[in-house]
Every structure is written in structure tokens, then in C-alpha cells.
The first five atom37 places (N, CA, C, CB, O) and aatype in JSON, in Angstrom:
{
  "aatype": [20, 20, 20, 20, 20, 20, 20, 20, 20, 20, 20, 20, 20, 20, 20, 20, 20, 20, 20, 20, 20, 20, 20, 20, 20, 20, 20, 20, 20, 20, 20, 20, 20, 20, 20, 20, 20, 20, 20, 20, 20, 20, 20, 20, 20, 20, 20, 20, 20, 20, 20, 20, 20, 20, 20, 20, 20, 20, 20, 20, 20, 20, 20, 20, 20, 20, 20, 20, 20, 20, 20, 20, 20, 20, 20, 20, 20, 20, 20, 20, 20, 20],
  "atom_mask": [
    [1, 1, 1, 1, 1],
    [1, 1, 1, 1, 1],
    [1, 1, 1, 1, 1],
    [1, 1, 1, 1, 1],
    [1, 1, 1, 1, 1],
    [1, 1, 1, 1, 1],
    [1, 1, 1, 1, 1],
    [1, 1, 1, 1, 1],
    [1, 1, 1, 1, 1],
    [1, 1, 1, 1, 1],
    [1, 1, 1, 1, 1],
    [1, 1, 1, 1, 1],
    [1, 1, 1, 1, 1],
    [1, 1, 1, 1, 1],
    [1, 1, 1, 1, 1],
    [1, 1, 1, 1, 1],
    [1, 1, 1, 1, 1],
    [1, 1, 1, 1, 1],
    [1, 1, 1, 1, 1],
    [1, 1, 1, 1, 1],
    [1, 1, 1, 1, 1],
    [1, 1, 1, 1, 1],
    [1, 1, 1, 1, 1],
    [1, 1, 1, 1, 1],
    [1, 1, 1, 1, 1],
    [1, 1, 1, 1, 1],
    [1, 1, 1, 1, 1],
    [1, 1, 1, 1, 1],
    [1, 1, 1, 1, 1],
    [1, 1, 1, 1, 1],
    [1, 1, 1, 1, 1],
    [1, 1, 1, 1, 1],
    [1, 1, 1, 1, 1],
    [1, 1, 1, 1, 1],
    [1, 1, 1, 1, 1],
    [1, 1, 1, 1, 1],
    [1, 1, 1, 1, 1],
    [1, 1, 1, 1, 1],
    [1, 1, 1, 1, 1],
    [1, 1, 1, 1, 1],
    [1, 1, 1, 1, 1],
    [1, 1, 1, 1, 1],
    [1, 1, 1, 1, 1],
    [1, 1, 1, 1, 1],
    [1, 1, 1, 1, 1],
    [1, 1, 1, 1, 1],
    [1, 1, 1, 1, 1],
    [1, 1, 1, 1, 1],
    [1, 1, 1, 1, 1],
    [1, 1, 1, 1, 1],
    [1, 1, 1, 1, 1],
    [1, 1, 1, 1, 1],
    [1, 1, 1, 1, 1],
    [1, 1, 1, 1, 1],
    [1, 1, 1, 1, 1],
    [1, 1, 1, 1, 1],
    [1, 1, 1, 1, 1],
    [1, 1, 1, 1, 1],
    [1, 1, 1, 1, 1],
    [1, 1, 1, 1, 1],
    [1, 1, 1, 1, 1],
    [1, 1, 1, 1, 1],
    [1, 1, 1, 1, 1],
    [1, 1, 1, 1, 1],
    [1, 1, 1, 1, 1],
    [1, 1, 1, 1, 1],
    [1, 1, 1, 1, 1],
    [1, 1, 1, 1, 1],
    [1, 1, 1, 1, 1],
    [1, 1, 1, 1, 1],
    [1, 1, 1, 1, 1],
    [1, 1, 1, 1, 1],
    [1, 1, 1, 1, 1],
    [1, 1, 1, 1, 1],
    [1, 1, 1, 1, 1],
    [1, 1, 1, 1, 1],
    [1, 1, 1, 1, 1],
    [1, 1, 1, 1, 1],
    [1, 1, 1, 1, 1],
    [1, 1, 1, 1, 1],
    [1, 1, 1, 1, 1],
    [1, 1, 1, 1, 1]
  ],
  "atom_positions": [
    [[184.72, 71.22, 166.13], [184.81, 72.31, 165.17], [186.29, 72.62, 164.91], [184.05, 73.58, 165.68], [187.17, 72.35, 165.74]],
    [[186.5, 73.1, 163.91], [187.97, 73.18, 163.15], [187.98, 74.35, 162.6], [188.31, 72.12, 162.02], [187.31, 74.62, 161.6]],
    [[189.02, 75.45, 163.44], [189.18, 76.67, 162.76], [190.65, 77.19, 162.78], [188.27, 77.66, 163.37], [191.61, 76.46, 162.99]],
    [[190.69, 78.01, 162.62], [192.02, 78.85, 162.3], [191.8, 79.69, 163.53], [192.14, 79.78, 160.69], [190.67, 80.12, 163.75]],
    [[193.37, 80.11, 164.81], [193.57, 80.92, 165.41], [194.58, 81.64, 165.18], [193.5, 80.6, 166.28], [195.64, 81.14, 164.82]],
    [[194.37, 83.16, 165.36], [196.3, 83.85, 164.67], [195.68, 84.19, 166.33], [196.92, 85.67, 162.76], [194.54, 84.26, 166.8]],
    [[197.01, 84.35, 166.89], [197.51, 84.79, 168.83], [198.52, 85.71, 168.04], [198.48, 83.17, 170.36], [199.25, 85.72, 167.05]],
    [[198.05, 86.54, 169.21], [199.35, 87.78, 168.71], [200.24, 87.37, 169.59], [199.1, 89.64, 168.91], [200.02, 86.57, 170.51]],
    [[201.68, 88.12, 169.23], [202.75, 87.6, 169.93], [202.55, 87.52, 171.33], [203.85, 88.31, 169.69], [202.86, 86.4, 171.73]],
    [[202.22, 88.13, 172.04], [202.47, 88.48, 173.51], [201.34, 87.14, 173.96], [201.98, 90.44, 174.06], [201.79, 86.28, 174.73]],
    [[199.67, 86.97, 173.4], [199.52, 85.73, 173.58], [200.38, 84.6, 173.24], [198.61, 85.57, 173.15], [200.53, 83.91, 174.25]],
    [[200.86, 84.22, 172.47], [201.65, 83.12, 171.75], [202.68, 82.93, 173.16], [202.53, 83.67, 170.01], [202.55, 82.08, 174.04]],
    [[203.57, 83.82, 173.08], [204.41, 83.5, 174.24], [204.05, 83.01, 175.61], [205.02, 84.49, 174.47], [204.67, 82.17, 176.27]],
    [[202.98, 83.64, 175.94], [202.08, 83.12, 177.47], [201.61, 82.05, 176.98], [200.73, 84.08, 178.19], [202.01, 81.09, 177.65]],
    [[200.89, 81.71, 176.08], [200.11, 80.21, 175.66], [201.44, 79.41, 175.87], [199.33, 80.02, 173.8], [201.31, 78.44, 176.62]],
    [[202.53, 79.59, 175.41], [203.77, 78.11, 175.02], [204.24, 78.51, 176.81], [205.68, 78.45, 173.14], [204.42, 77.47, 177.45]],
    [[204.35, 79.21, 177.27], [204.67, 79.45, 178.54], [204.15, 77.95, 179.28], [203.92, 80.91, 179.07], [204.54, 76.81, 179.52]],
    [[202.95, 78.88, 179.43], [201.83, 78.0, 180.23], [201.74, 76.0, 179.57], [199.96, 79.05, 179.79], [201.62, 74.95, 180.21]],
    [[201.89, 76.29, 178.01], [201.69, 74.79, 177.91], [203.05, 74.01, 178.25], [201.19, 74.39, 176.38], [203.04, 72.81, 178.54]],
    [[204.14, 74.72, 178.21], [205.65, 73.89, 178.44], [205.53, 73.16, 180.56], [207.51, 75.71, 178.13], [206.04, 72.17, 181.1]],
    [[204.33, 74.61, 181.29], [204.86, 74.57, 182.5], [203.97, 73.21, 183.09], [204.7, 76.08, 183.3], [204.37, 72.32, 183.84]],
    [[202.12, 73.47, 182.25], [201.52, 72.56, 182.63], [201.79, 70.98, 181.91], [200.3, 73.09, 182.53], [201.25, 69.98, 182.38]],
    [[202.61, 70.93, 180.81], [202.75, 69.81, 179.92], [201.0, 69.2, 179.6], [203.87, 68.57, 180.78], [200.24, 68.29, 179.92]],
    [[201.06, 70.26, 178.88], [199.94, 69.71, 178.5], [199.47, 70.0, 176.72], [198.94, 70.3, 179.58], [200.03, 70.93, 176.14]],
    [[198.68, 69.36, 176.14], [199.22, 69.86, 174.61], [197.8, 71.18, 174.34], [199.19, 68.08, 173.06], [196.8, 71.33, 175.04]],
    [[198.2, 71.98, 173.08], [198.09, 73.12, 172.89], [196.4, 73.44, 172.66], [199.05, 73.42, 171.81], [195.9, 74.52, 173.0]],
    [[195.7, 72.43, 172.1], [194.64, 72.41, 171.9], [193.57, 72.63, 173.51], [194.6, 71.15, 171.06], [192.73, 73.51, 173.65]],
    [[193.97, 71.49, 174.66], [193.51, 71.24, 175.62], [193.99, 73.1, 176.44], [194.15, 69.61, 176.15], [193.23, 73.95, 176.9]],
    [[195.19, 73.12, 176.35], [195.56, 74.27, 177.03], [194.25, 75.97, 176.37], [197.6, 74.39, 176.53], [193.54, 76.71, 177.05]],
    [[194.52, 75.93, 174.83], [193.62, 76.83, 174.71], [192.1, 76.68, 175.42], [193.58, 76.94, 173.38], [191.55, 77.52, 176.13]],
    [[191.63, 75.43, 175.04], [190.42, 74.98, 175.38], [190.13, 75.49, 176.68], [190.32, 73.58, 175.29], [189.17, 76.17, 177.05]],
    [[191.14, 75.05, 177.36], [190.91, 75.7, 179.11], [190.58, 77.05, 179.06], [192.37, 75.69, 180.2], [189.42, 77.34, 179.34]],
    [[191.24, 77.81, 178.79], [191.62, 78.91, 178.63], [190.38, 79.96, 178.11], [192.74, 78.74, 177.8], [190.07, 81.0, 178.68]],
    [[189.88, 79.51, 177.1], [188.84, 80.22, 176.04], [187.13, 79.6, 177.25], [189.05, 79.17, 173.71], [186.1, 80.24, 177.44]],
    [[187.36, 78.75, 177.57], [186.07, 78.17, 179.09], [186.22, 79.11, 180.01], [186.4, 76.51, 180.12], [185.21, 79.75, 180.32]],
    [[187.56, 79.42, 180.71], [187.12, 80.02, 181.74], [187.37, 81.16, 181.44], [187.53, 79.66, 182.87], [186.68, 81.78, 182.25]],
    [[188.07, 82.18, 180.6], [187.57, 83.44, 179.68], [186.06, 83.71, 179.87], [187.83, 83.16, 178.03], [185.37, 84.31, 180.69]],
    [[185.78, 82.79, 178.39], [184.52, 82.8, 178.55], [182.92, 83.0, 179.61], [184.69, 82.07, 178.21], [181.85, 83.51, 179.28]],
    [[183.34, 82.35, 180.96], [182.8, 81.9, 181.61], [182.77, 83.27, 182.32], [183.22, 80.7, 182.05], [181.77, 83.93, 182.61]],
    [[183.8, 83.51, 182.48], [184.32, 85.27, 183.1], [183.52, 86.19, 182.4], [186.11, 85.86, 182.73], [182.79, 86.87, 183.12]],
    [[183.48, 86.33, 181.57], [183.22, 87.35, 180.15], [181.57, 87.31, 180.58], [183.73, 86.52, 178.12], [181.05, 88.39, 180.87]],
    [[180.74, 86.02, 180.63], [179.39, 86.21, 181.23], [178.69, 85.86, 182.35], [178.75, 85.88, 180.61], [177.55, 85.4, 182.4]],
    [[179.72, 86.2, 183.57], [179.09, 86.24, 184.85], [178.78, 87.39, 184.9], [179.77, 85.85, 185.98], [179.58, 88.15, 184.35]],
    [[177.46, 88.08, 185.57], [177.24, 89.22, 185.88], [178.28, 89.62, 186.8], [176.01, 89.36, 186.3], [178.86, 88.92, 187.63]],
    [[178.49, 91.29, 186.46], [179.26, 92.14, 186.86], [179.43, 92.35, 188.26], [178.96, 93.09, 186.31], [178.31, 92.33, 188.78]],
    [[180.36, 92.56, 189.13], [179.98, 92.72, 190.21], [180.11, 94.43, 190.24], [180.78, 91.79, 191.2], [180.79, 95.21, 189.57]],
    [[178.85, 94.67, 191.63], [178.93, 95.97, 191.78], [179.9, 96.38, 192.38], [178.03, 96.44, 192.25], [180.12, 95.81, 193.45]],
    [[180.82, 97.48, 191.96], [181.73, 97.87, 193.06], [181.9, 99.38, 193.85], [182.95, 97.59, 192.51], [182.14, 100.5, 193.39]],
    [[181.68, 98.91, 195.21], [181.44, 100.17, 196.6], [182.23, 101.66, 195.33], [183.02, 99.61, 198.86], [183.1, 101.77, 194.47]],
    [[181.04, 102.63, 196.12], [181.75, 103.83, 195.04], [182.8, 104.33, 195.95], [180.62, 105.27, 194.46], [182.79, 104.27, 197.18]],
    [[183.92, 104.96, 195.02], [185.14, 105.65, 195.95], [184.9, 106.81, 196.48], [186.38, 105.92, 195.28], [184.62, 107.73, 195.71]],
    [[184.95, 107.01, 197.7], [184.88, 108.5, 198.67], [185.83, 109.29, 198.71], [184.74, 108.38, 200.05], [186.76, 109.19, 199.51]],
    [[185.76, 109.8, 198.21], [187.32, 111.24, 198.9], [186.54, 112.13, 200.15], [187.95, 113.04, 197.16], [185.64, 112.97, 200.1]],
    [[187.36, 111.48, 201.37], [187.31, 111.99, 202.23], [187.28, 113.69, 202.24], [188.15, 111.37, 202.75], [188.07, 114.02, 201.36]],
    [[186.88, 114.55, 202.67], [187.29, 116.24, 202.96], [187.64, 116.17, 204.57], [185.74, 117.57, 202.61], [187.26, 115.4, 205.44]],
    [[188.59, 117.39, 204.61], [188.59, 118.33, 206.19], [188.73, 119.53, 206.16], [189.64, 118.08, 207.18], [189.28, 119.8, 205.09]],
    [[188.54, 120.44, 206.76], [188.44, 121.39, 206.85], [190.05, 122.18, 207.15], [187.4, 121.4, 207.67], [190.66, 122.1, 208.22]],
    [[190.53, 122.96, 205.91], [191.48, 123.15, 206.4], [191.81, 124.53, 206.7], [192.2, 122.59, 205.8], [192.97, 124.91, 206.57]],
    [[190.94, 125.28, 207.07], [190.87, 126.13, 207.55], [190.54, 127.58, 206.67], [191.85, 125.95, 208.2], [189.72, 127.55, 205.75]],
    [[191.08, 128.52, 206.94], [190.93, 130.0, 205.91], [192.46, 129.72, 205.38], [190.63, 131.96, 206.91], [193.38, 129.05, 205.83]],
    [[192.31, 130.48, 204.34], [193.34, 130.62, 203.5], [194.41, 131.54, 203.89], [192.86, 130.97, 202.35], [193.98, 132.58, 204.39]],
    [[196.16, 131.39, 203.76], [197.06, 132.15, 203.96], [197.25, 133.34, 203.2], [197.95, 131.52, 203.94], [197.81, 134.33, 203.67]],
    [[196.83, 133.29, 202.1], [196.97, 134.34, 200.89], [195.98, 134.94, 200.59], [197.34, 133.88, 199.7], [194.96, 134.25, 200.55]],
    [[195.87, 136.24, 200.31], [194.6, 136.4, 199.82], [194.3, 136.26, 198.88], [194.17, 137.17, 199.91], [193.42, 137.06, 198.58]],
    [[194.73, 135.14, 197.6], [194.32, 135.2, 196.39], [194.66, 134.04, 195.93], [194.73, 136.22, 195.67], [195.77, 133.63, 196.26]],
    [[193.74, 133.13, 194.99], [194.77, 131.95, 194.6], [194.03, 132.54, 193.0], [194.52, 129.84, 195.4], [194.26, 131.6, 192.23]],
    [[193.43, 133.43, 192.37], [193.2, 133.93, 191.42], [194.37, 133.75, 190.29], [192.88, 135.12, 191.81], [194.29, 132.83, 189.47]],
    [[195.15, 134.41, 190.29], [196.58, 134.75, 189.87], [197.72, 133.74, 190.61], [196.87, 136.38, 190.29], [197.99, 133.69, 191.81]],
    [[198.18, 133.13, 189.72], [198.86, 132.16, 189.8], [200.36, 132.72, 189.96], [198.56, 131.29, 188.69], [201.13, 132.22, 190.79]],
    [[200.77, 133.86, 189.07], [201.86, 134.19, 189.32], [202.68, 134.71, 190.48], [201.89, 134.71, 188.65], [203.84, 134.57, 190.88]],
    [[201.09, 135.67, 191.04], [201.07, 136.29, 192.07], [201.44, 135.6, 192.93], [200.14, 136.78, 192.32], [202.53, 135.78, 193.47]],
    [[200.25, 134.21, 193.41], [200.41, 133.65, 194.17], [201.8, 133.06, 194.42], [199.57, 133.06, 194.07], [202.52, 132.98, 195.41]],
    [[201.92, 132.7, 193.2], [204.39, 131.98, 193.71], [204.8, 133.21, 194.41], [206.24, 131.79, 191.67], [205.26, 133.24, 195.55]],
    [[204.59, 134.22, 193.64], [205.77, 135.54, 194.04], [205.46, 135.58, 195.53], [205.47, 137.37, 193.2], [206.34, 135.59, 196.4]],
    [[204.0, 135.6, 195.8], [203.4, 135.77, 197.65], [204.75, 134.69, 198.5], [201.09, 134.7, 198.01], [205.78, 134.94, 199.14]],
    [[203.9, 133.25, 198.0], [204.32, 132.03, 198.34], [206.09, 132.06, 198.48], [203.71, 131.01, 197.2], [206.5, 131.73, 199.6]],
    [[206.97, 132.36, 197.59], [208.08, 132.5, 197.31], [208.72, 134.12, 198.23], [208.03, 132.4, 195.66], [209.76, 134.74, 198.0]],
    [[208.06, 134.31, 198.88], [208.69, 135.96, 199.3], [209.62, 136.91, 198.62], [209.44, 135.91, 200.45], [210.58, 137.51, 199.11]],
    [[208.98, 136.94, 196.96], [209.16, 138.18, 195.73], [208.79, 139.08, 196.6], [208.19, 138.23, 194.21], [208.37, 138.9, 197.74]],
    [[208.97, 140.15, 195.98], [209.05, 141.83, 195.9], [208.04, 141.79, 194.3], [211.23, 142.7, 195.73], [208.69, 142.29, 193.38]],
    [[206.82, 141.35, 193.9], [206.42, 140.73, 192.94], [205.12, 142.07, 193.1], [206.21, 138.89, 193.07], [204.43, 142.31, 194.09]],
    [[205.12, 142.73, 191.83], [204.06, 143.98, 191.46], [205.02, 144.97, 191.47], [202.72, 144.35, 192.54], [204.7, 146.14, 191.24]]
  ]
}
């Protein structure tokens, strides 16, 4: 089959990359390329383990308020704050 490919730049440069390193000519190099893509593209998915966020207990709180944000710096910061 005989078609037309436009590669955007950033492909173009990796394609001539890769064909200068493997010496190999441009047709065979895509060919590889678009197989094992391909091949990738429809293996089923693998499942992947869900991420945990650990907790601990970090105890009672220093402040009595995390309500008020301003408050809380002025607490946090030892203002004269109210």
C-alpha cells in the first residue's frame, strides 16, 4: 500500500535519529515502528495496584482553629492578631 505520511517535527527528528543510528532505510524503520506501536496500542491494558496514602495519627491539634486562615498565621506566627 502507498500513502502519504506528514511526521510532525519532533517525530521527523527521532525517525532520522533512529534511522542514521540503526542504518537502516526509512520505510523499514517506520514499518518497525508503526508494528510495534501498533501491537502496544492493542494488548490489553494492564491493571494497575491502586495507590494508598498511608494515614497516622497525629494527634489533637495545637490551635484551636484552622477555620480562619488569617487567624491561624497570626496564632502560628506569635501576632498580637484581634
Amino acid at each position: 500500500m502507498r500513502t502519504t505520511l506528514i511526521l510532525d517535527d519532533d517525530v521527523a527528528v527521532l525517525v532520522e535519529r533512529l534511522r542514521r543510528e540503526q542504518d537502516v532505510g526509512l520505510k523499514a524503520l517506520i514499518n518497525d515502528a508503526r508494528r510495534r506501536g501498533l501491537r502496544e496500542m492493542s494488548a490489553p491494558r494492564r491493571s494497575r495496584k491502586p495507590f494508598r496514602t498511608k494515614t497516622f495519627d497525629g494527634g489533637r491539634l495545637l490551635v484551636p482553629s484552622v477555620d480562619n486562615a488569617a487567624e491561624l498565621l497570626a496564632e502560628v506566627e506569635c501576632e498580637g492578631y484581634k
